[in-house]
N, C-alpha and C positions, 0 to 999 in steps of 0.2 A: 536463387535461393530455393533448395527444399522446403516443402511444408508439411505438415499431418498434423490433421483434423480428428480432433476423437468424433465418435459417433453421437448423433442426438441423442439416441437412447440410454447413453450414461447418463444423461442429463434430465431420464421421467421420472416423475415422480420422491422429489428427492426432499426429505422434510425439509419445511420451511422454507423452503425457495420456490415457491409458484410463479415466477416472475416471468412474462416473456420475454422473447431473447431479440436484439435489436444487433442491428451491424453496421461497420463504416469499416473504408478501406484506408489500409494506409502503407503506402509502400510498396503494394501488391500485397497485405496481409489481412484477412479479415479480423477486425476486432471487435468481439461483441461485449454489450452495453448494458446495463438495466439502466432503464429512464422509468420512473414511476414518479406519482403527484404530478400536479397543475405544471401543464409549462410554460407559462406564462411566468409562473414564480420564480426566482434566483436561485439559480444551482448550487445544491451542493454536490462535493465531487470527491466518490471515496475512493480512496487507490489504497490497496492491498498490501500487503508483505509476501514475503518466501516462504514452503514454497503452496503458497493458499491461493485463493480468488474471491469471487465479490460474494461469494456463499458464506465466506468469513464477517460479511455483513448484513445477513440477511435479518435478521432483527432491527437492526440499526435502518435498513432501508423503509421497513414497513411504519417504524413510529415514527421516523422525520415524515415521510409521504405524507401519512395520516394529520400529519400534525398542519398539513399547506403546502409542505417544501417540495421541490421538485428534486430528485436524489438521481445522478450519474454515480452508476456503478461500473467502472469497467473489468474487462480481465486483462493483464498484461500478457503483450505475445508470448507465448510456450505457457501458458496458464489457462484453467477456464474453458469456456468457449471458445476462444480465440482460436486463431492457428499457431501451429507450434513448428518454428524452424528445427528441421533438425540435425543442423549442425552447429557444435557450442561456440563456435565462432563466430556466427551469425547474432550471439546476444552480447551486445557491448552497453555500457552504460548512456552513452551518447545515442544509439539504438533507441532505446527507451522512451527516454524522453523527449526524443523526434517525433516517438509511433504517439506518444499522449498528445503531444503539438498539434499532430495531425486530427486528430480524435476530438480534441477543443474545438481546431478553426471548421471542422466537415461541420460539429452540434453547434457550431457560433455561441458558447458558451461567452458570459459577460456575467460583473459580480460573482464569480465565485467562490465558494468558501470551499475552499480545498481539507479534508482530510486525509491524512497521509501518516499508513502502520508502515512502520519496517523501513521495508524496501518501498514502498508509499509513498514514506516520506522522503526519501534519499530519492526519487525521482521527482515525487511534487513540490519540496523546496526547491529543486536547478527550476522546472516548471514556472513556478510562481514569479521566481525572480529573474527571471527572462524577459518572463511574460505581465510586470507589474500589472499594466494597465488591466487587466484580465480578471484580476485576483482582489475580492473584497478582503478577506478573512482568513486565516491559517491556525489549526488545528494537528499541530505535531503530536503523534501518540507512538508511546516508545521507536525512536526511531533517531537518525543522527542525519547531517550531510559535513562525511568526514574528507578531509583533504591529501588524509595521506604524511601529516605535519604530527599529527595527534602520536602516540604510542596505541597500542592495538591492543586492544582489552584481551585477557587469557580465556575469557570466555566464546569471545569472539573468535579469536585465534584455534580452540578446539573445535568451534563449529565448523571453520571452512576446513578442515583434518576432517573431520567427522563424515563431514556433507560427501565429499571425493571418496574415502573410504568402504564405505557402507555397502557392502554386497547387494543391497533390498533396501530402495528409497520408498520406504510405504509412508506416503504424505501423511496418512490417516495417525499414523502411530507418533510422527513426527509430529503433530499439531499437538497430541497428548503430552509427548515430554515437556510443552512449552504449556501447557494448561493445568490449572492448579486441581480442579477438577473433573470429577472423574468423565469422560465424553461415551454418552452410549454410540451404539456400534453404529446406527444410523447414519448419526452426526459423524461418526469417523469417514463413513463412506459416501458422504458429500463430499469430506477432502478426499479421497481417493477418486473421486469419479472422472474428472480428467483426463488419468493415468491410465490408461487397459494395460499396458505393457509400459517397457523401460525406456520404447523409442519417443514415447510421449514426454519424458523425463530431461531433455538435453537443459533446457530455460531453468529447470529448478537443480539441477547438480554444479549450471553454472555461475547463478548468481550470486552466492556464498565470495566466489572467485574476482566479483567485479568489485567490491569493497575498497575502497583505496586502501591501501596500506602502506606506502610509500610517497614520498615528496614527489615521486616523480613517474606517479601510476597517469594512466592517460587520460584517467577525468578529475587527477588535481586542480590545473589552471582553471576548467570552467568551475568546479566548487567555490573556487577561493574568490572567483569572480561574484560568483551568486551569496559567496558570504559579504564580500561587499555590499551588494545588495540589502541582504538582511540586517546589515547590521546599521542603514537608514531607513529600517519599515517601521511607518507609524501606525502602521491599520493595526488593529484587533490581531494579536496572535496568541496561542491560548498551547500550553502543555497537558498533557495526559498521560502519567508513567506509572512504574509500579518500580520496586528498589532492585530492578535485575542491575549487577554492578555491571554490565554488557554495557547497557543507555544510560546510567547513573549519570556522570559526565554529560552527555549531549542537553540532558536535561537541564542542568544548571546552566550550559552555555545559553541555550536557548533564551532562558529569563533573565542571564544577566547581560548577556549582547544583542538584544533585539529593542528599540525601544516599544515595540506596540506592544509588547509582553509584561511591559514595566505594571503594576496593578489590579492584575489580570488574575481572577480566582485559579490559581491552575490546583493541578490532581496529584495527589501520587496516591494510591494502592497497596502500602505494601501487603507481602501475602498474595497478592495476586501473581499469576503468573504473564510470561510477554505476548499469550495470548488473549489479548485483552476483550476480545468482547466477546470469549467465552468464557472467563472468567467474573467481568463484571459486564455485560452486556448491557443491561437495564440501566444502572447508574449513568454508560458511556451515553447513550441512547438519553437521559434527562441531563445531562452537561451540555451534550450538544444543542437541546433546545433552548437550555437558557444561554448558551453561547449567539444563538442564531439570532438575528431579526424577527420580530412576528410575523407572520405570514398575512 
């Protein structure tokens, strides 16, 4: 497998993100981490969306920390810190969520509360449900685990058009269409920092493309297996949306086919936009406390 590694120096001095940078291999790929707070404490474990990294968390990591929790933040390969294969073949959905496998058993992660944006989720749901014994708590925020059976939302269906399309993938601009408000230039270029060029770009042009969309896309059967799963979890599962009609759907499935979700204060936003914790970051950041165990 090809790799490329953006340079450290995208990565000084970048608002809000002071975090040092931690690494595990996996596969031959380095994947790096924010570990912050007591680790002694119960992980929580943020996993990302498209096409962002854990800088999309950086608020969120400092007030859980703050608060006791011990906070995993990874990047996903072609994201972030990490390494970035660079050929679009190399990211498959099963990919994914081998390299987070791998990424749990290196930090022997136990009680997890998984948080899981986006594509987060669509990796930390198969994750979870693979992985029961691993996972206290589950925290879906706008995000699905589609099988390929569903029909394909028209918003969704313009994004992966969009995503392939687009002469100039400028992350920065990209995180703005999905945010209600307005992001200074800074904050843009956290999401840009990554990216120096297009060859950094293969992981985020092709994950739009791994979405199931078909009964018979190659990571329907294990979905449909991990919705079995889900659909006998009694632990704590908790939604977080806002009314994009994209997740509208997943949303409701979520709380009406889970039972640990039966009860369960969840969210919705509307108005906000599917970039949620730049639009409501503070609120996301005081759900998940009162979601969590005290510390």
């Amino acid at each position: 497998m090809d790799i490329i590694r953006t340079p450290d120096e995208r990565f000084a001095n970048l608002t809000g993100y002071p975090f040092s940078p931690h690494y595990t291999d996996a596969d031959g790929l380095r994947i790096h981490y924010v570990d912050e707070g007591p680790r002694e404490a119960d992980p929580v474990l943020l996993l990302h969306g498209e096409p962002s990294w854990s800088y999309m968390y950086r608020d969120t990591i400092s007030t859980l920390a703050a608060a006791g929790h011990r906070v995993i933040a990874p990047d996903l390969p072609g994201f972030g810190r990490s390494d970035k294969p660079l050929h679009r073949g190399d990211y498959t959905y099963q990919g994914h969520v081998a390299w987070m496998h791998e990424l749990v058993t290196a930090l022997d992660l136990r009680e997890i509360t998984l948080v899981g944006h986006d594509w987060g989720g669509f990796i930390g749901l198969r994750l979870a449900a693979e992985n029961p014994d691993l996972f206290a708590r589950i925290v879906a925020a706008e995000t699905d685990l589609r099988t390929g059976d569903e029909p394909v939302p028209e918003g969704m269906r313009q994004w992966r058009q969009l995503s392939q399309e687009m002469p100039v993938f400028e992350v920065g601009e990209i995180t703005q269409m999905i945010t209600v408000r307005r992001l200074p230039q800074d904050i843009r270029a956290g999401y840009d920092a990554p990216f120096p060029d297009p060859r950094y770009q293969s992981g985020a042009r092709q994950f739009p493309l791994l979405i199931p969309t078909s009964p018979n896309d190659p990571a329907s059967a294990a979905n449909r297996a991990a919705w079995q799963v889900l659909r006998g979890w009694d632990k704590p599962f908790l939604t977080i949306f806002t009314d994009d009609p994209v997740f509208r759907d997943a949303n409701m499935r979520f709380q009406e086919s889970i039972p640990g979700a039966k009860g369960r204060r969840h969210r919705m936003f509307p108005g906000a936009g599917h970039s949620l914790t730049e639009d409501i970051g503070p609120e996301m950041a005081e759900i998940l406390l009162e979601f969590l165990p005290r510390s």
